[in-house]
Chimera marker file (.cmm) of the C-alpha trace (Angstrom):
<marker_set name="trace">
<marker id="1" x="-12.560" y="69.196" z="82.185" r="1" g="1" b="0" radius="0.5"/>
<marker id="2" x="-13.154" y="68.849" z="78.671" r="1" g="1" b="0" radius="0.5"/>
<marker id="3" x="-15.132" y="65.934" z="76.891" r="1" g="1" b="0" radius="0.5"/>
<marker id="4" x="-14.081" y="64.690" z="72.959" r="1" g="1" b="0" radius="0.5"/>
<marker id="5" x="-16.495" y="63.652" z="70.719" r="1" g="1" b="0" radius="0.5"/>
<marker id="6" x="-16.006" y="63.086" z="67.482" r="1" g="1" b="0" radius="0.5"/>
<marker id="7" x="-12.963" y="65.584" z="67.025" r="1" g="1" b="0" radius="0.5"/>
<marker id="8" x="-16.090" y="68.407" z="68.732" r="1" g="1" b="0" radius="0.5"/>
<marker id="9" x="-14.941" y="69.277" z="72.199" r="1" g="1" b="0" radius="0.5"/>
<marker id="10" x="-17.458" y="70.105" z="74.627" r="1" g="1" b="0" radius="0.5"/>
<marker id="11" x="-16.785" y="73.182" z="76.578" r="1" g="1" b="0" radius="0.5"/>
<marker id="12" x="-17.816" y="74.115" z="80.401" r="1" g="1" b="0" radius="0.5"/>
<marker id="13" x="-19.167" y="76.914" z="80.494" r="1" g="1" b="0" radius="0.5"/>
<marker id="14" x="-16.804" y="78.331" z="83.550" r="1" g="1" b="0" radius="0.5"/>
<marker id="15" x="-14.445" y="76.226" z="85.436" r="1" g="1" b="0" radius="0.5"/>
<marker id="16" x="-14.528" y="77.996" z="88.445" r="1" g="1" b="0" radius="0.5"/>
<marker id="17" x="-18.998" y="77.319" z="88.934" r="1" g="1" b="0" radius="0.5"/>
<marker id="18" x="-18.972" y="73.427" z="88.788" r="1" g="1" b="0" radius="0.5"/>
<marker id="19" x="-21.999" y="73.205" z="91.343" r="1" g="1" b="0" radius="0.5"/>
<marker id="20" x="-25.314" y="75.693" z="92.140" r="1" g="1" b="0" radius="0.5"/>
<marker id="21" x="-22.712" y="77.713" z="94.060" r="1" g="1" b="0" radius="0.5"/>
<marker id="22" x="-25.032" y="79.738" z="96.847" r="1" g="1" b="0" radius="0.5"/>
<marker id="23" x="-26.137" y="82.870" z="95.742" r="1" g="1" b="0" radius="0.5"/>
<marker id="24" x="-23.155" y="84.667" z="98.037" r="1" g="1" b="0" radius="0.5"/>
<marker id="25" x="-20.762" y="82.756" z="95.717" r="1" g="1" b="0" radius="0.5"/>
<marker id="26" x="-22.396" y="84.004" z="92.440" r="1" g="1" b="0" radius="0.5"/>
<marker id="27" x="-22.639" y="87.063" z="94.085" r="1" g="1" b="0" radius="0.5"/>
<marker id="28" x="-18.654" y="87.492" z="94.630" r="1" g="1" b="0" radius="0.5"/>
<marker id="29" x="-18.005" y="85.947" z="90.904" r="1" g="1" b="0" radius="0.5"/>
<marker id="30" x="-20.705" y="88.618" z="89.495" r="1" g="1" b="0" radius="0.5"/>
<marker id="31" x="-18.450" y="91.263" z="91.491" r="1" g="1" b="0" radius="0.5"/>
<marker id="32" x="-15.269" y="89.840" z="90.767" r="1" g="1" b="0" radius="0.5"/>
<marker id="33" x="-16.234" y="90.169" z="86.754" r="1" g="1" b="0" radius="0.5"/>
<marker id="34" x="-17.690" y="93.679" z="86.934" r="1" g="1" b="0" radius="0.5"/>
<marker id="35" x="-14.318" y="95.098" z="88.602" r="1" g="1" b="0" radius="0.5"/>
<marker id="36" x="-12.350" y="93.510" z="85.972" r="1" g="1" b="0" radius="0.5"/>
<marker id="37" x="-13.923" y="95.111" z="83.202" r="1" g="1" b="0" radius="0.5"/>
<marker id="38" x="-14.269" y="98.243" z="85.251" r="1" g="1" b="0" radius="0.5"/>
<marker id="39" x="-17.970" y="98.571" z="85.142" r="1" g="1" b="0" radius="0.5"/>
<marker id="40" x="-19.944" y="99.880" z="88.169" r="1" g="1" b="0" radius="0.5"/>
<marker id="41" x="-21.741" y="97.830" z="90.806" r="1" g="1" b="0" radius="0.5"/>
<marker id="42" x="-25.955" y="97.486" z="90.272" r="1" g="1" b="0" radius="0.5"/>
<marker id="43" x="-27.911" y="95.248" z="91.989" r="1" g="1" b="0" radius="0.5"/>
<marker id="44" x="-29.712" y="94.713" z="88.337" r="1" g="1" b="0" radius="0.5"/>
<marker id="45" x="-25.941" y="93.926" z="86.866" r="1" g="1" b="0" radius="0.5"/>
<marker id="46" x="-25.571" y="91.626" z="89.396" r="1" g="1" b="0" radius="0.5"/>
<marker id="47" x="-28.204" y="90.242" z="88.850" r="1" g="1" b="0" radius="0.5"/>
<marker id="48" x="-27.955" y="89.930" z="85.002" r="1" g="1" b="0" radius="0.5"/>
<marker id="49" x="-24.250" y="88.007" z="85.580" r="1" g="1" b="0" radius="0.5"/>
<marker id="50" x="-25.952" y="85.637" z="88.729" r="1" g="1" b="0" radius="0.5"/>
<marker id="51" x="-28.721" y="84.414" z="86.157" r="1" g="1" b="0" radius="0.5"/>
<marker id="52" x="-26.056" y="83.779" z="83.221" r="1" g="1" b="0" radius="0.5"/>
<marker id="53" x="-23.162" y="82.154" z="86.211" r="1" g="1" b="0" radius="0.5"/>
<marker id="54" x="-25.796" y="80.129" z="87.672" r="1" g="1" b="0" radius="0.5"/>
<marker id="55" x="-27.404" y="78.973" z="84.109" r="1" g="1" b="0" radius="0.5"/>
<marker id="56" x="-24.100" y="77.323" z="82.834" r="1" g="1" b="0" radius="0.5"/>
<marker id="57" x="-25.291" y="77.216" z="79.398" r="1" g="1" b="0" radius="0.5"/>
<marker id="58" x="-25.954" y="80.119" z="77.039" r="1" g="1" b="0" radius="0.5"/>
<marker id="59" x="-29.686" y="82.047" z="77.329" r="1" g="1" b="0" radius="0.5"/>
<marker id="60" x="-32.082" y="83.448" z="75.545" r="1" g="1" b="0" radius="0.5"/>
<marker id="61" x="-32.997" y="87.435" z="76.391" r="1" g="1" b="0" radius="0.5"/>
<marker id="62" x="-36.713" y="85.679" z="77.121" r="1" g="1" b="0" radius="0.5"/>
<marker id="63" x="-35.335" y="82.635" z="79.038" r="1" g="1" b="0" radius="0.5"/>
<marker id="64" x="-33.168" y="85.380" z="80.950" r="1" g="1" b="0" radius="0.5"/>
<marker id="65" x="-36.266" y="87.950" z="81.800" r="1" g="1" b="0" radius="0.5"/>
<marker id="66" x="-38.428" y="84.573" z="83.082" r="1" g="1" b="0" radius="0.5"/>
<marker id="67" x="-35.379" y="83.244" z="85.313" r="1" g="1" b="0" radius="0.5"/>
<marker id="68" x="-35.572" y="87.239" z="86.609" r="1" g="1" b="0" radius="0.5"/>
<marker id="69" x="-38.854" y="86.361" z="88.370" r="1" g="1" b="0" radius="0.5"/>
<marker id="70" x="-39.764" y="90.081" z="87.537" r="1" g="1" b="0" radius="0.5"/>
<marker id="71" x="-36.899" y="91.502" z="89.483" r="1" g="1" b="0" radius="0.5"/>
<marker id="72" x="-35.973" y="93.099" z="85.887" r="1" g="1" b="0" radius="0.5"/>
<marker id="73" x="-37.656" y="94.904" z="83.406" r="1" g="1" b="0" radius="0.5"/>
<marker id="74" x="-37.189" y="94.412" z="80.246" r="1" g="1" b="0" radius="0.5"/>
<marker id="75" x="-35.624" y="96.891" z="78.964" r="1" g="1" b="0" radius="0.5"/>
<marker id="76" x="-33.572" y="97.284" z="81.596" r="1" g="1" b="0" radius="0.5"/>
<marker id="77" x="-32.249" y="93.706" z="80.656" r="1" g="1" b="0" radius="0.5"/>
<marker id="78" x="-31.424" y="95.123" z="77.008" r="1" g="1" b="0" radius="0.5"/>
<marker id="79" x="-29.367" y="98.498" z="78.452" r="1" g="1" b="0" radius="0.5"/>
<marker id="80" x="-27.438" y="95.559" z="80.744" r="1" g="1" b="0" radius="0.5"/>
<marker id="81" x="-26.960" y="93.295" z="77.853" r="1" g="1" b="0" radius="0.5"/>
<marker id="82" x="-26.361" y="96.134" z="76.022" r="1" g="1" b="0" radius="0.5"/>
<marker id="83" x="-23.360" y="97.539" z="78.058" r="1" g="1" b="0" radius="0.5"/>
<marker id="84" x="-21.708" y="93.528" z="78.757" r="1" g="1" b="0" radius="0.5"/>
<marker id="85" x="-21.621" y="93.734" z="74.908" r="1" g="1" b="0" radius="0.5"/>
<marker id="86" x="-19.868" y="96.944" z="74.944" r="1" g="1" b="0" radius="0.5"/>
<marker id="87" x="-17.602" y="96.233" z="77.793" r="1" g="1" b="0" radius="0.5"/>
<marker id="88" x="-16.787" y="92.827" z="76.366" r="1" g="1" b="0" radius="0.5"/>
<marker id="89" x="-18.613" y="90.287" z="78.940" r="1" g="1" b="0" radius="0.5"/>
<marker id="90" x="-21.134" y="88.805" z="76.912" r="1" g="1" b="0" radius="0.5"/>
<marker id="91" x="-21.286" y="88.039" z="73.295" r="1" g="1" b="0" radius="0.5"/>
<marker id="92" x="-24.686" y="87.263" z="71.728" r="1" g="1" b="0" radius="0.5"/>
<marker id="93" x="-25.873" y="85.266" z="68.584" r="1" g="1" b="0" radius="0.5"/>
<marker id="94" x="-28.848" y="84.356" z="66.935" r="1" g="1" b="0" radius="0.5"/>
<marker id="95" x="-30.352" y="80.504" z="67.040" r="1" g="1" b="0" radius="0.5"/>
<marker id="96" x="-31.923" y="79.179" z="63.712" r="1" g="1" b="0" radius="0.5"/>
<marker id="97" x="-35.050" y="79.967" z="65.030" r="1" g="1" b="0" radius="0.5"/>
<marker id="98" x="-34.035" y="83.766" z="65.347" r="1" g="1" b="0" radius="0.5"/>
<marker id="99" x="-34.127" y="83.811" z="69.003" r="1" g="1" b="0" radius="0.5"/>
<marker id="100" x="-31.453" y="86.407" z="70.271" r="1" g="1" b="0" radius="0.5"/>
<marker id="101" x="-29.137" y="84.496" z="72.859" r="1" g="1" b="0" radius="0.5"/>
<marker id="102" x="-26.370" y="85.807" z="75.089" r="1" g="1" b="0" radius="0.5"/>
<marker id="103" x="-23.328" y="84.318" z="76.851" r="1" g="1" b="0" radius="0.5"/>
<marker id="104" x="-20.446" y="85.299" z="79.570" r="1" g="1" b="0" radius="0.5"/>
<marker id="105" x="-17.738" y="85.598" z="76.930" r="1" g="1" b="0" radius="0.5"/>
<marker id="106" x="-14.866" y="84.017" z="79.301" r="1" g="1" b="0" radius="0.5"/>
<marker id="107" x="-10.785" y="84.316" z="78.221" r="1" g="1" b="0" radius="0.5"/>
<marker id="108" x="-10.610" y="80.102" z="78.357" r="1" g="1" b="0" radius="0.5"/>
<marker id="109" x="-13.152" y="79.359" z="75.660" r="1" g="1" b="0" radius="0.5"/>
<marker id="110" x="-12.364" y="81.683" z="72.826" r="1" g="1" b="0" radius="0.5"/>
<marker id="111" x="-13.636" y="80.560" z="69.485" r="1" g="1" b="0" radius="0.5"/>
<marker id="112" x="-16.305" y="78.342" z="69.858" r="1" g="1" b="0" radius="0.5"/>
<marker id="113" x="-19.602" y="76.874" z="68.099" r="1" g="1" b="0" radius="0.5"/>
<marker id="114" x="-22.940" y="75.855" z="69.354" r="1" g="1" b="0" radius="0.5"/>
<marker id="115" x="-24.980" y="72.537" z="69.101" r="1" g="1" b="0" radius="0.5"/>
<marker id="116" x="-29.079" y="73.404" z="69.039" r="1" g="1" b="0" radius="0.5"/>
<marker id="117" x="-31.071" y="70.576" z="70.162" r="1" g="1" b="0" radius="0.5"/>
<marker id="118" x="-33.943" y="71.097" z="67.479" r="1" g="1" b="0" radius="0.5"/>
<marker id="119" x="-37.051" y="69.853" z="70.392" r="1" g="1" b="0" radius="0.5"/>
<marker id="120" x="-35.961" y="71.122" z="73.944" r="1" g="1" b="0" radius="0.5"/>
<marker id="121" x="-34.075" y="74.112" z="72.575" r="1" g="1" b="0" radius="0.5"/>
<marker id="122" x="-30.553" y="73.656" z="74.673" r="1" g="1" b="0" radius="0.5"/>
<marker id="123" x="-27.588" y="75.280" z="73.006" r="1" g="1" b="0" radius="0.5"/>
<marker id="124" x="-24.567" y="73.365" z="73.515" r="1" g="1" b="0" radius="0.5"/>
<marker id="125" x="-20.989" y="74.983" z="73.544" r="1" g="1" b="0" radius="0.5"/>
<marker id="126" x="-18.340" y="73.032" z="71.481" r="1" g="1" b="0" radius="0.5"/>
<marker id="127" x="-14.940" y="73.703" z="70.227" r="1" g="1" b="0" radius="0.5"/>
<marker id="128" x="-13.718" y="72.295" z="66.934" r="1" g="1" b="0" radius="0.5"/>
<marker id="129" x="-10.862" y="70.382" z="66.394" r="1" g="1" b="0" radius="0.5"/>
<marker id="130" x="-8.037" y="72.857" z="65.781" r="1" g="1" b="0" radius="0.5"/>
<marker id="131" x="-7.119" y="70.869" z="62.170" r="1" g="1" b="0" radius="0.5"/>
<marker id="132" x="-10.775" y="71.628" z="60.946" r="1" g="1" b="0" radius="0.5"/>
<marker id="133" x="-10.831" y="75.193" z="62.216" r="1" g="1" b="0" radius="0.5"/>
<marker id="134" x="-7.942" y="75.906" z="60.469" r="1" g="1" b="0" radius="0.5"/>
<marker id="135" x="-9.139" y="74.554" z="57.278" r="1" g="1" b="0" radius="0.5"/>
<marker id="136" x="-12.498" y="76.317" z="58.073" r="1" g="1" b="0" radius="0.5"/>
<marker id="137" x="-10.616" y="79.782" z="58.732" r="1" g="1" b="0" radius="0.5"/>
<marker id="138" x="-8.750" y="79.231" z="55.159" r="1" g="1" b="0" radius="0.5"/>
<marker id="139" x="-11.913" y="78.981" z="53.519" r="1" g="1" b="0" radius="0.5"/>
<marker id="140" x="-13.193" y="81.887" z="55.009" r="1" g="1" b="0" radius="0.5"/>
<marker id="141" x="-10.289" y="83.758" z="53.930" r="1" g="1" b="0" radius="0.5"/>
<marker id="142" x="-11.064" y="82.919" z="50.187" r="1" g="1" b="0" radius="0.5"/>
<marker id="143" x="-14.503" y="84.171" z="50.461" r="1" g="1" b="0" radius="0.5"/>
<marker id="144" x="-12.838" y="87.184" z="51.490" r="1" g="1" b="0" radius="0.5"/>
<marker id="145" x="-10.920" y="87.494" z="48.589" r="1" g="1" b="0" radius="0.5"/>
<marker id="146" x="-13.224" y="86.125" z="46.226" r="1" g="1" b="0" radius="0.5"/>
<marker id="147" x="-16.217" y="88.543" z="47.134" r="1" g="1" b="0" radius="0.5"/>
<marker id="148" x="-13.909" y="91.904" z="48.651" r="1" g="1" b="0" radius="0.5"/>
<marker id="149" x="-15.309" y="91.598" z="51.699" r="1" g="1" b="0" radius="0.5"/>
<marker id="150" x="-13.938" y="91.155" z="55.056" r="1" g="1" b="0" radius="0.5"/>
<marker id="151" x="-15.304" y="88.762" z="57.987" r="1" g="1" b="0" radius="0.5"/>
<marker id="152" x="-15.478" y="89.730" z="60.888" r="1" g="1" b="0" radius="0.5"/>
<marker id="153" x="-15.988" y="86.097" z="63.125" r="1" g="1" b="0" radius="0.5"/>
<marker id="154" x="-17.940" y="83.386" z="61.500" r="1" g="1" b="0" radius="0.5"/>
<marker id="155" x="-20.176" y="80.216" z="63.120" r="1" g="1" b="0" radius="0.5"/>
<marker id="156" x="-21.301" y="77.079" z="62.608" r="1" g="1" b="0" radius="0.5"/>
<marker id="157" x="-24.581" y="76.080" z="63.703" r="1" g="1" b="0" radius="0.5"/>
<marker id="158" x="-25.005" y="72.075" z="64.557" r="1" g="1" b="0" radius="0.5"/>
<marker id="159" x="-29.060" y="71.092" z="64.642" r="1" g="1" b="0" radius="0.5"/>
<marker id="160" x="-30.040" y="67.692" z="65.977" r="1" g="1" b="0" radius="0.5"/>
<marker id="161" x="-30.784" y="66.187" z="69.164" r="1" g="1" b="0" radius="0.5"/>
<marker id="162" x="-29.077" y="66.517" z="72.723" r="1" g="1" b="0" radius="0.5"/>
<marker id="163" x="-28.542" y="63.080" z="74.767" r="1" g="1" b="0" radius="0.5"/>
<marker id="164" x="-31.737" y="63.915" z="76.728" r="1" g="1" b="0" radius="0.5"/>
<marker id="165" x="-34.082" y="64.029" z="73.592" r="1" g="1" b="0" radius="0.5"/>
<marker id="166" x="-32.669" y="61.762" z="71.794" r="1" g="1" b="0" radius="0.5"/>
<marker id="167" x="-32.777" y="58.767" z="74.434" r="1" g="1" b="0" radius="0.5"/>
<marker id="168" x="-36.749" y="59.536" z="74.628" r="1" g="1" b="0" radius="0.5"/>
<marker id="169" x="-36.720" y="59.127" z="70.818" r="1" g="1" b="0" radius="0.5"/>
<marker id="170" x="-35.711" y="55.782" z="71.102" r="1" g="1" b="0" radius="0.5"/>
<marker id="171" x="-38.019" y="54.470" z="74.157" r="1" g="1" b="0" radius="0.5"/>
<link id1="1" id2="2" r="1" g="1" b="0" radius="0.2"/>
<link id1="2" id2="3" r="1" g="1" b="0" radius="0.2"/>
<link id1="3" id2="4" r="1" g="1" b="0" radius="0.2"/>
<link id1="4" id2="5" r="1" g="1" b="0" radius="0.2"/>
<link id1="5" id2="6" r="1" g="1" b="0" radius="0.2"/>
<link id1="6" id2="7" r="1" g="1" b="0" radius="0.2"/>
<link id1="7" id2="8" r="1" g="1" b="0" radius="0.2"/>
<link id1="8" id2="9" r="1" g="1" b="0" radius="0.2"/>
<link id1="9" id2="10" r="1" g="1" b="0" radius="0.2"/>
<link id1="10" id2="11" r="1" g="1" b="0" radius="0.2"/>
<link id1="11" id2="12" r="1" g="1" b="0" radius="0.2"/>
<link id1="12" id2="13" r="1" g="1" b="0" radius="0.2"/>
<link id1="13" id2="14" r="1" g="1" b="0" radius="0.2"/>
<link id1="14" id2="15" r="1" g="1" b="0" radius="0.2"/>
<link id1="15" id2="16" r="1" g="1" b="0" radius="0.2"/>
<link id1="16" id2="17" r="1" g="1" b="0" radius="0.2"/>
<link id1="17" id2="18" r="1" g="1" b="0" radius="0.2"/>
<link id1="18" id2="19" r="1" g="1" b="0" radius="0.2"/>
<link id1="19" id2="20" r="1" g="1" b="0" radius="0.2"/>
<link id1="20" id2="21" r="1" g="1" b="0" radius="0.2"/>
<link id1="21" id2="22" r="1" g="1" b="0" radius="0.2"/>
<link id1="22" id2="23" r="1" g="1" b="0" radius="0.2"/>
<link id1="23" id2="24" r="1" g="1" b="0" radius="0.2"/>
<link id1="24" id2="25" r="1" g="1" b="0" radius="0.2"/>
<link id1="25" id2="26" r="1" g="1" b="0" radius="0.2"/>
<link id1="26" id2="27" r="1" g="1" b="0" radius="0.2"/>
<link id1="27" id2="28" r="1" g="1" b="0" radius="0.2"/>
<link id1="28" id2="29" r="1" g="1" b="0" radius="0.2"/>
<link id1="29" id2="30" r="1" g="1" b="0" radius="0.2"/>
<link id1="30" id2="31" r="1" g="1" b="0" radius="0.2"/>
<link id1="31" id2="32" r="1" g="1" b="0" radius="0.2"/>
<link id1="32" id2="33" r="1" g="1" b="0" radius="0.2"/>
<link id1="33" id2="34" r="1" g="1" b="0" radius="0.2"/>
<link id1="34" id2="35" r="1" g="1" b="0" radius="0.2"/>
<link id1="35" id2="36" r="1" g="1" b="0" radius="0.2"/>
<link id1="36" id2="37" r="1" g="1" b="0" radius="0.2"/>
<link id1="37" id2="38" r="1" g="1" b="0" radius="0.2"/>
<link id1="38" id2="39" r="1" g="1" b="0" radius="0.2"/>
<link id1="39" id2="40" r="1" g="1" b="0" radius="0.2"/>
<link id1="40" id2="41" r="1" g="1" b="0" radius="0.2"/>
<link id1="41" id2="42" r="1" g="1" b="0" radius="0.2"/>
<link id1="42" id2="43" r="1" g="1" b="0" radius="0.2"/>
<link id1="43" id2="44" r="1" g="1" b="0" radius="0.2"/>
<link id1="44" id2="45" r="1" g="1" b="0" radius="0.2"/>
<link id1="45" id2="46" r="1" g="1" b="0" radius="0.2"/>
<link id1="46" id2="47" r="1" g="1" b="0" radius="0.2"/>
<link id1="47" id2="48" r="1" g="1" b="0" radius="0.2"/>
<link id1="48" id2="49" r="1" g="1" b="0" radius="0.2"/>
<link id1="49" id2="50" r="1" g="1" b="0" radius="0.2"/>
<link id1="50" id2="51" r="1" g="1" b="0" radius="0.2"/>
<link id1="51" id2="52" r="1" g="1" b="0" radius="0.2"/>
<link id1="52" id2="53" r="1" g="1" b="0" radius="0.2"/>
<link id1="53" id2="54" r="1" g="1" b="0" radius="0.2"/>
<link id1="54" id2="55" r="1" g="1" b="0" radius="0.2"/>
<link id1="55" id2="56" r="1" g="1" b="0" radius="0.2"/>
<link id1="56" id2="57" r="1" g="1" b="0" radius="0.2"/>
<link id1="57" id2="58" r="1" g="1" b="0" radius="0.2"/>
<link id1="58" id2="59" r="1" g="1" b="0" radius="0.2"/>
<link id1="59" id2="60" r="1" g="1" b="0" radius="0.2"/>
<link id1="60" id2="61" r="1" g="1" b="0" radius="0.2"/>
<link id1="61" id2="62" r="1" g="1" b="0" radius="0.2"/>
<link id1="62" id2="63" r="1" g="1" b="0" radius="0.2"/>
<link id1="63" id2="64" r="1" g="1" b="0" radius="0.2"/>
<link id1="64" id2="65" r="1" g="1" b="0" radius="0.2"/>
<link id1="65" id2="66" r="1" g="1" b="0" radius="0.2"/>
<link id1="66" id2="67" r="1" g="1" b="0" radius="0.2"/>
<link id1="67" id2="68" r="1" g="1" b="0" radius="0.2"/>
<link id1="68" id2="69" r="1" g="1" b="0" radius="0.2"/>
<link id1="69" id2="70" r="1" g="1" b="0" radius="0.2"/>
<link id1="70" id2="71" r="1" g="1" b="0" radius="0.2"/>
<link id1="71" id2="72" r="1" g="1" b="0" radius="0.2"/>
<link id1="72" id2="73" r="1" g="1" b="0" radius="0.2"/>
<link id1="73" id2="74" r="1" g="1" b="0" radius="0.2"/>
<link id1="74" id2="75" r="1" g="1" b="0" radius="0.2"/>
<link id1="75" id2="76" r="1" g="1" b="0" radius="0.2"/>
<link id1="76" id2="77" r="1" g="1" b="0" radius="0.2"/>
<link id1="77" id2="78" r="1" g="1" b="0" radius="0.2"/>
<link id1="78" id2="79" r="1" g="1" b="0" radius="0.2"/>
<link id1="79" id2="80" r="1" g="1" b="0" radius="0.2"/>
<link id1="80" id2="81" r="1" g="1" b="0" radius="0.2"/>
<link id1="81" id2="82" r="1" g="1" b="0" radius="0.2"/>
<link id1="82" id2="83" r="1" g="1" b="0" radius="0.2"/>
<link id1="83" id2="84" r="1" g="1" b="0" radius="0.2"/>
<link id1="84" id2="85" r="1" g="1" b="0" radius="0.2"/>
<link id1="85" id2="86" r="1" g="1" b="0" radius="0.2"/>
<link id1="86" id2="87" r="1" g="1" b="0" radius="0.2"/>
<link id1="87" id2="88" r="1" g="1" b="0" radius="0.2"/>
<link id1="88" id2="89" r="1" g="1" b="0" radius="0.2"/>
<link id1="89" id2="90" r="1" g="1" b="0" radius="0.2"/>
<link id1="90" id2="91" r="1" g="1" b="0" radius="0.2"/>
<link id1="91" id2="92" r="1" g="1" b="0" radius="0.2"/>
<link id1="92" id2="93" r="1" g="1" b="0" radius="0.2"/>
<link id1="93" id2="94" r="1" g="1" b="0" radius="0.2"/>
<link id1="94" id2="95" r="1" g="1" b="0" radius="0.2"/>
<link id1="95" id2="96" r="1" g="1" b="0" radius="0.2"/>
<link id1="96" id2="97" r="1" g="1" b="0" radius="0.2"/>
<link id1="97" id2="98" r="1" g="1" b="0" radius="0.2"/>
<link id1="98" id2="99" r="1" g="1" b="0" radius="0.2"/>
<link id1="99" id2="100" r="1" g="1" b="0" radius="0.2"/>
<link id1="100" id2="101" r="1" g="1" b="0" radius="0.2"/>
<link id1="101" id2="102" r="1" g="1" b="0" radius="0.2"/>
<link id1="102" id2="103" r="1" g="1" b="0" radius="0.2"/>
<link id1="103" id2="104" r="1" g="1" b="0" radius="0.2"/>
<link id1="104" id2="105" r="1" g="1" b="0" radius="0.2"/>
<link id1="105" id2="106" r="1" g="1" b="0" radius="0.2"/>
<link id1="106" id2="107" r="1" g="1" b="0" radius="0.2"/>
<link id1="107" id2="108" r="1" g="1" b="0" radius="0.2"/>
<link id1="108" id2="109" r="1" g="1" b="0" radius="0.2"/>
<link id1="109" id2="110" r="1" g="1" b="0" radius="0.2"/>
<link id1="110" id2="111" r="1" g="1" b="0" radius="0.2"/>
<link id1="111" id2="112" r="1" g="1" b="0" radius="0.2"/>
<link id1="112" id2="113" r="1" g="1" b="0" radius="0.2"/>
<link id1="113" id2="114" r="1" g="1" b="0" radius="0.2"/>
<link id1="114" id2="115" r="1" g="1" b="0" radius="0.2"/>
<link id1="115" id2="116" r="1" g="1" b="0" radius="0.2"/>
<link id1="116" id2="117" r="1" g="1" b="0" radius="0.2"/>
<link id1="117" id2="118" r="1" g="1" b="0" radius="0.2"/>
<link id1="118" id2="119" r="1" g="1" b="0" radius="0.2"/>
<link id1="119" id2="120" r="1" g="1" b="0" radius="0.2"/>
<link id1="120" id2="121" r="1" g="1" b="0" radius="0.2"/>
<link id1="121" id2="122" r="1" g="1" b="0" radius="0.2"/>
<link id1="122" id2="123" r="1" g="1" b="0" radius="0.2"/>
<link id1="123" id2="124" r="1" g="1" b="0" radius="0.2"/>
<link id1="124" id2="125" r="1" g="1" b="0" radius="0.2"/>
<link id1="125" id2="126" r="1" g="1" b="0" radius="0.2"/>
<link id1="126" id2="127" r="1" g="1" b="0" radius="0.2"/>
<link id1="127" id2="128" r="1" g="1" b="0" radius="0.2"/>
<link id1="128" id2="129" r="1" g="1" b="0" radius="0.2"/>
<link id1="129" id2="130" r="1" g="1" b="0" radius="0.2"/>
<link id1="130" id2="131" r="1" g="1" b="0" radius="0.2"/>
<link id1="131" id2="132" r="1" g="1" b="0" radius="0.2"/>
<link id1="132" id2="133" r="1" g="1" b="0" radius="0.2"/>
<link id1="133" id2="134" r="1" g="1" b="0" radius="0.2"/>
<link id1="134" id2="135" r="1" g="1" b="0" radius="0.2"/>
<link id1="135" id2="136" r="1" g="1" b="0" radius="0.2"/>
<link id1="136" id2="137" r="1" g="1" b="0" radius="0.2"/>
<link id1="137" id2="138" r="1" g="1" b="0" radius="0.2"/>
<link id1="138" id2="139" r="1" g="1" b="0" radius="0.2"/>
<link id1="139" id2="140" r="1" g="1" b="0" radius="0.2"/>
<link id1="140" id2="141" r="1" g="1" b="0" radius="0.2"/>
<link id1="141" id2="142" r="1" g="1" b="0" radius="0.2"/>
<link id1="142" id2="143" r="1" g="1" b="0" radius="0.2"/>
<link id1="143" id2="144" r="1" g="1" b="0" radius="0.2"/>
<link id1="144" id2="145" r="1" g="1" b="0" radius="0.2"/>
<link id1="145" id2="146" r="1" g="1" b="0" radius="0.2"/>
<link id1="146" id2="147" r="1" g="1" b="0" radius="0.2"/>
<link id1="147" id2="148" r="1" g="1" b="0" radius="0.2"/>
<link id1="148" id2="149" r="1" g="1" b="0" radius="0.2"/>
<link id1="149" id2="150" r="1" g="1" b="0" radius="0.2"/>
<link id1="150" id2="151" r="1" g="1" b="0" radius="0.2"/>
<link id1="151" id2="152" r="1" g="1" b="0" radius="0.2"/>
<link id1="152" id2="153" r="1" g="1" b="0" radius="0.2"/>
<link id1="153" id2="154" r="1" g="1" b="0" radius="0.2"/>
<link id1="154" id2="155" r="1" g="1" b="0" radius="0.2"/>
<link id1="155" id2="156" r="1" g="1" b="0" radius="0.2"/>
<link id1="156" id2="157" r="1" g="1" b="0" radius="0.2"/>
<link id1="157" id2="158" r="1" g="1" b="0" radius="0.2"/>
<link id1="158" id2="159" r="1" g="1" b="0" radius="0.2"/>
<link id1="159" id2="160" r="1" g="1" b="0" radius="0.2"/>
<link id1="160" id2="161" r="1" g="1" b="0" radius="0.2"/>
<link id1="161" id2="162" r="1" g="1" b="0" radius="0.2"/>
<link id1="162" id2="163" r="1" g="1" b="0" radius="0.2"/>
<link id1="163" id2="164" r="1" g="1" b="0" radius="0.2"/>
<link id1="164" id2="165" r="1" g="1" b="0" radius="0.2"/>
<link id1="165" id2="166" r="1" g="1" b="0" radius="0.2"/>
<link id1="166" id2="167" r="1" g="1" b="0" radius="0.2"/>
<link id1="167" id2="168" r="1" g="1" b="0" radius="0.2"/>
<link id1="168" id2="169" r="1" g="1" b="0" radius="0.2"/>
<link id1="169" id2="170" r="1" g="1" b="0" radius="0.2"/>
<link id1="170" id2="171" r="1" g="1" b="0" radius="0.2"/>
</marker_set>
């Protein structure tokens, strides 16, 4: 299911983990994903991919080593992050406030941008209408050509005020 707002589509995060599946069922997903990007089997893996399946929603690293309840260290967390990066299972991005935050990069969503809710600190995943990413990728391309550079992936960061915060504004 996808909601329209304004031309922004907001994006589930997987369509397959609609509930708190039990942890068996994150369990099997977590396995399920490993095998397909043939990386081996760790409890601490699993555990990594249980935290960001169950969450919904992208993390940050800290919000991901508190939801560990010190099953990880930290820098085990980073070598894990680290190799879902390399193997293609995560991408990560930086929030306006320069908090590193990670995400199960998932085939369905491909390009998307994130809504930062500026006083509880949710990140929401949306997709842009496909008219104003186009336009957006052409202007992209003239930077390119104006300053001899080439992009890589761009984003575009939307600040304000999820439904939650913004409702206690106005009480």
């Amino acid at each position: 299911m996808r909601i329209i707002l304004n031309n922004l589509r907001i994006l589930p995060i997987f369509n397959f983990v609609k509930y708190n599946p039990p942890m068996t069922d994150l369990k099997l997903q977590s396995k399920a994903l490993l095998l397909s990007k043939n990386i081996s089997i760790t409890h601490p893996r699993i555990s990594v991919l249980n935290l960001l399946l169950n969450a919904q929603q992208p993390l940050t690293i800290d919000q991901l080593f508190k939801l560990s309840n010190g099953d990880l260290a930290q820098s085990t967390l980073y070598r894990i992050l680290a190799d879902f990066k390399k193997f293609d299972l995560v991408v990560e991005f930086v929030t306006p406030d320069n908090s590193t935050v990670v995400e199960l990069k998932h085939k369905d969503f491909g390009h998307h941008h994130h809504i930062f809710c500026e006083k509880c600190d949710q990140i929401i995943d949306v997709e842009l209408n496909h008219k104003f990413e186009k336009e957006l990728s052409k202007e992209v391309s003239k930077i390119e050509k104006r300053y001899s550079i080439s992009i890589r992936d761009h984003s575009l960061e939307l600040l304000g005020l999820c439904k939650s915060c913004n409702s206690e504004k106005h009480n």
